[in-house]
C-alpha positions in Angstrom: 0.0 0.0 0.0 2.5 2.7 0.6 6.1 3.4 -0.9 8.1 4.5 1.8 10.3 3.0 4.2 9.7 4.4 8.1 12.7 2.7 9.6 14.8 4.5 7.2 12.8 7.7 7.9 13.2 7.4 11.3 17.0 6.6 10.9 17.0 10.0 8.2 15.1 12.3 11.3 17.6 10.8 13.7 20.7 11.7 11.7 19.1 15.7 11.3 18.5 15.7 14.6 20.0 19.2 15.5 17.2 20.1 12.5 14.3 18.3 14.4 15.8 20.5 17.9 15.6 23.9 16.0 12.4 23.0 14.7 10.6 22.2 17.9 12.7 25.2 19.6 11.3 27.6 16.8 7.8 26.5 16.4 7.7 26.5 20.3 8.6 30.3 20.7 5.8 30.6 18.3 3.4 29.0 20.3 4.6 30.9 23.4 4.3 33.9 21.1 0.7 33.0 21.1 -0.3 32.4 24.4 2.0 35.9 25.6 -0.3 38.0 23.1 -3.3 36.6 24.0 -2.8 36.6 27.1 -1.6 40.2 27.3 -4.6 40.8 24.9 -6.7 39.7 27.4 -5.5 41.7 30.5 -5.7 45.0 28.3 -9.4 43.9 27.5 -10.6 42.9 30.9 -9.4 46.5 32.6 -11.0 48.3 29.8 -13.9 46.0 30.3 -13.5 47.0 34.4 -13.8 50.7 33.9 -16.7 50.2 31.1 -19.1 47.8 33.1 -18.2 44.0 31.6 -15.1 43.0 32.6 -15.5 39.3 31.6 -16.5 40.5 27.8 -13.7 42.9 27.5 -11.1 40.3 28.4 -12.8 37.8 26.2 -12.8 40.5 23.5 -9.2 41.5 24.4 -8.0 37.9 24.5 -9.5 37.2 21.0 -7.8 40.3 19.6 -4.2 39.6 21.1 -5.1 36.2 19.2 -5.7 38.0 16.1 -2.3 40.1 16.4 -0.3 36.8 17.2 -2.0 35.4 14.1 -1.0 38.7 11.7 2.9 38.4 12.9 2.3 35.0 11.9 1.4 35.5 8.4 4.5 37.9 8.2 7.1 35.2 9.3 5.6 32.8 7.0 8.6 33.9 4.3 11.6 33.3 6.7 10.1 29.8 8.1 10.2 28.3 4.6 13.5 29.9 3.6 15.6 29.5 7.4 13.3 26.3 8.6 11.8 24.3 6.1 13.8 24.4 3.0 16.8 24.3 5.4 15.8 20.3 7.1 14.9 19.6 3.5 18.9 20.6 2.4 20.2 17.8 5.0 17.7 15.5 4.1 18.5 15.5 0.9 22.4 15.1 1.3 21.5 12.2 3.9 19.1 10.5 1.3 22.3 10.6 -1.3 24.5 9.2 1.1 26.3 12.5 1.8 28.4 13.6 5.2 26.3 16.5 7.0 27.6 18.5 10.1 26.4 17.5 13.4 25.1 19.7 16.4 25.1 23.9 15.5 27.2 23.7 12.3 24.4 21.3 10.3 22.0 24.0 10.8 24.8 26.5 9.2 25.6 24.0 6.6 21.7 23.7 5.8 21.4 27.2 5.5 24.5 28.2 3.2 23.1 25.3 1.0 19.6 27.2 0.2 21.2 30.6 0.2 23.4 29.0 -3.4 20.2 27.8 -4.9 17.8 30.6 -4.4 20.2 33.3 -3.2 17.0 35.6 -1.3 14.1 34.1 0.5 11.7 36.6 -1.5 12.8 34.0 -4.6 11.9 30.9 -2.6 8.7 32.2 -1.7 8.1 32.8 -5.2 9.2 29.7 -6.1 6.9 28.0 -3.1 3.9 30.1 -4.1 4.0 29.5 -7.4 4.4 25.9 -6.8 1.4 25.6 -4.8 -1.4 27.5 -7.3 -0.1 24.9 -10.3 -0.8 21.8 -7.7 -3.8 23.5 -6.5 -5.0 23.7 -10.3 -3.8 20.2 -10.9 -5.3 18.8 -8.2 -8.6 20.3 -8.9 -8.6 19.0 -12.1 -7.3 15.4 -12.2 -8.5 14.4 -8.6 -11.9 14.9 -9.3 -15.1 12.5 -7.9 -15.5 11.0 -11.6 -11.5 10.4 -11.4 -11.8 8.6 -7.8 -15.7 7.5 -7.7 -17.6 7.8 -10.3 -21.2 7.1 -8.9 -23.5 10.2 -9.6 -25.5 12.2 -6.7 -23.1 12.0 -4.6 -21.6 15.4 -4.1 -20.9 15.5 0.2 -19.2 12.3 -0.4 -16.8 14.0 -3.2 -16.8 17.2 -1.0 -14.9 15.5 1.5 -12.7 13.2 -0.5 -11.8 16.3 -1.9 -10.4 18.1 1.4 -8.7 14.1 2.1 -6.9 14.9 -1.3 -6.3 18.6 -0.4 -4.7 17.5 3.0 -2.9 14.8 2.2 -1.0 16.6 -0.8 0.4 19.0 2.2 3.8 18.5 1.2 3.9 18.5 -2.0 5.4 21.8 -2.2 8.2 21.1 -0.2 9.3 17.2 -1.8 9.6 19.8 -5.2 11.7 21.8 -3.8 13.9 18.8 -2.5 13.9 18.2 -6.0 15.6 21.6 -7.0 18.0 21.4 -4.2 18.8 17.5 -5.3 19.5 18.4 -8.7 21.7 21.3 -7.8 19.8 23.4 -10.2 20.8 27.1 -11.3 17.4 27.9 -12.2 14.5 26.8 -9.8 11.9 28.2 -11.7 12.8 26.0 -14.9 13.4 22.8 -12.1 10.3 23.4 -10.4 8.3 22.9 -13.8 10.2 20.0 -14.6 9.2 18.4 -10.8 5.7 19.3 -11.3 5.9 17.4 -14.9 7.4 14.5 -13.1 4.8 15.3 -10.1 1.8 14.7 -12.3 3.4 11.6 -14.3 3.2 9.4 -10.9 0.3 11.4 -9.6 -1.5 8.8 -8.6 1.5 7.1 -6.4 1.7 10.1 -4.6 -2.5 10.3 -4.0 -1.7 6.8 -2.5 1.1 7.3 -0.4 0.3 10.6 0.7 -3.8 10.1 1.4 -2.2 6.7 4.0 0.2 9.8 5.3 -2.5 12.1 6.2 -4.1 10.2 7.8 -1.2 8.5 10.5 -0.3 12.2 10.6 -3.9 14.3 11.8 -4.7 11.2 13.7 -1.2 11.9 15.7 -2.2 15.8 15.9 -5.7 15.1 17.0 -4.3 12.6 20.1 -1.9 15.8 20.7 -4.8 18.3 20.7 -6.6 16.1 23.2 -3.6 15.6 25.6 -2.8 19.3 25.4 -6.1 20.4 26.1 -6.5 19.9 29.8 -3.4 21.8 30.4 -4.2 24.4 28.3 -7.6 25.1 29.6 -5.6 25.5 33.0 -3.2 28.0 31.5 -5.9 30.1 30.0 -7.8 30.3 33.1 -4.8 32.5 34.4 -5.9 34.9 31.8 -8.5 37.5 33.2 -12.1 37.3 31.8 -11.4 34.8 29.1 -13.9 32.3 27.8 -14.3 28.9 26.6 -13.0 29.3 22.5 -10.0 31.2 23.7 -9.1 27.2 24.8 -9.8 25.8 21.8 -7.6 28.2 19.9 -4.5 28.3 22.1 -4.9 24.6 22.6 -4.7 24.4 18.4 -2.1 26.6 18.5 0.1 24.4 20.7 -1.2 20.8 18.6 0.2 22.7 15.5 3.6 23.5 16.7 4.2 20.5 17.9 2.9 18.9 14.3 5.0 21.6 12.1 8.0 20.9 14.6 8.1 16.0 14.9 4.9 15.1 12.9 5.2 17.1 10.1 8.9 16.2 9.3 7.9 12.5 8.8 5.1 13.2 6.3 7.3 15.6 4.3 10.2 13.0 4.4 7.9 10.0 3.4 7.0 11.9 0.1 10.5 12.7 -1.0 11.4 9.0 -0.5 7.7 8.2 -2.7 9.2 11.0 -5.4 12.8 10.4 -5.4 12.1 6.0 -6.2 8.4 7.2 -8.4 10.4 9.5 -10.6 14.3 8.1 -10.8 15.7 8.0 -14.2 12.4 9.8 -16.1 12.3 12.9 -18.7 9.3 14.9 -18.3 7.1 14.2 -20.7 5.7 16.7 -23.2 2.3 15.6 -22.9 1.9 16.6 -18.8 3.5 19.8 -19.6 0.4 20.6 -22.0 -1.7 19.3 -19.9 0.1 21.5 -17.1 -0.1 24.4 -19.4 -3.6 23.8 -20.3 -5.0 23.9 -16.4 -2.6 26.4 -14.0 -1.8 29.9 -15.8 0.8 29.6 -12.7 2.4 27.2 -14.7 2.9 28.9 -17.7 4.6 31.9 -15.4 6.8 29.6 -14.1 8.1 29.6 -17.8 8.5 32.9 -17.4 9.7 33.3 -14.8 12.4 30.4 -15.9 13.1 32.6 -19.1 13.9 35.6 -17.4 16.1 33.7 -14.8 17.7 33.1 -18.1 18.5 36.4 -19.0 20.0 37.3 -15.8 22.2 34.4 -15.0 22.9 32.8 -18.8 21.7 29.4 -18.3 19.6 27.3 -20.7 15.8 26.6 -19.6 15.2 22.9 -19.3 11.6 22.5 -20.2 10.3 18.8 -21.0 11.0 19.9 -24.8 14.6 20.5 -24.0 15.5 18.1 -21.9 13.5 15.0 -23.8 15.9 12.3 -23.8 17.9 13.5 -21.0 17.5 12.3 -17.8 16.7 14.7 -15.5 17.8 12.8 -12.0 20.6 13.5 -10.5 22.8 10.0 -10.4 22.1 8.1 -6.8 
């Protein structure tokens, strides 16, 4: 049923260990971030609430704004996660999968770092990268992994309504296993590489619906038994706030079941899926055909072409679309 190996995973999160530490340290000042804002929120809310006559509401009211603030910082950091965090785990991954020597303690997370500073120099072009990455698998999905495509039984639209948010969450990593791809094949151009892993994406799609549907479910099973676990505790830290009520729980307590998936479940799943792509895809071309098809459904696509082109012009490197680089293989030797 599924194409990956978890003792070698495990053996692959033990040797980035240092990685799996700055994770958890990271996404754990987040959370704390959280609960600090909110919680401050909340104080400021349940004085005002004091002098105007409700001081319950107002911290309630305070508490759910501090919560909004902590959220809006969020958003904002989203750009340095993926360029400092994420893309920097999947750099030592990927020299671990290939049998490469990586630093241990302090220096692999410096390594890991210098690594995804040579292929995408700023993090503004990562994010591009990543975001652009996302709307042509967003299109793709949407398209291909429709109820006709899975189950083709008429009048049944809640049933495809909810296969289709399976799909959505299970096909969480995506983004991330293509840009393993571009820092595996040492690319110059990630734009060009990152249509030629979304050709080789949606030439094994269904392997990946497989593998990664099995994955989503081991990993929001694990993050709803954390959620649960977490809860008491956090229901006794948010009573500390002044005036707070019932959701402010519920939130912080999701707050806290998130960090801790983004910082040990989340590295599994993401892991799993570059194993499924590196075996799915070694030694094809991108085929011509996907790439129309590609074309054909995800305008994102096409500006990843673009984009590719004009990487061109600036750094004097040849585009490798599946035109140019039929009968080539594409994989970087194991």
């Amino acid at each position: 049923m599924k194409d990956f190996e978890v003792g070698t995973i495990i053996g692959l999160l033990r040797r980035t260990a240092p990685f799996l530490i700055f994770r958890f340290l990271i996404y754990f000042g987040i959370t704390l971030g959280y609960v600090i804002i909110t919680g401050a929120g909340a104080g400021v809310g349940y004085g005002a609430g004091a002098v105007f006559g409700d001081s319950a509401v107002g911290g309630t009211y305070g508490g759910l704004i501090g919560f909004g603030i902590a959220s809006g910082i969020m958003y904002f950091l989203r750009e340095y996660l993926l360029y400092m965090v994420k893309a920097g785990h999947i750099a030592v991954l990927v020299e671990v999968m290939d049998g490469g020597e990586i630093p241990e303690g302090r220096g692999q997370i410096d390594h890991a770092q210098a690594v995804v500073k040579e292929r995408f120099a700023e993090s503004s072009v990562l994010f591009g990268v990543d975001q652009l990455i996302k709307g042509v698998l967003k299109s793709f999905n949407r398209a291909f992994f429709t109820l006709a495509a899975i189950l083709p039984i008429p009048g049944i639209e809640a049933v495809a309504k909810f296969l289709n948010t399976v799909i959505r969450l299970s096909l969480t990593y995506l983004d991330e296993v293509i840009l393993a791809y571009n820092i595996r094949t040492q690319s110059d151009n990630p734009w060009a590489s990152s249509r030629s892993a979304l050709i080789l994406y949606a030439q094994n799609y269904q392997v990946f619906l497989k593998n990664a549907a099995f994955l989503a479910l081991i990993i929001w099973f694990l993050t709803f038994i954390v959620f649960l676990i977490i809860l008491a505790p956090v229901a006794g830290l948010v009573a500390l706030f002044p005036g707070t009520a019932g959701p402010l729980t519920f939130a912080i307590a999701l707050v806290f079941a998130w960090g801790i998936k983004q910082a040990v479940i989340e590295p599994f799943g993401m892991t799993a899926l570059m194993q499924v792509f590196f075996k799915a895809t070694e030694g094809q071309q991108p085929n011509p055909e996907w790439e129309q098809k590609l074309d054909s459904v995800s305008d994102k696509f096409e500006e990843l072409k673009v984009k590719a082109s004009q990487w061109v012009g600036k750094h004097d490197a040849p585009v490798k679309t599946a035109e140019a680089t039929a009968g080539k293989d594409t994989q970087t030797p194991e």
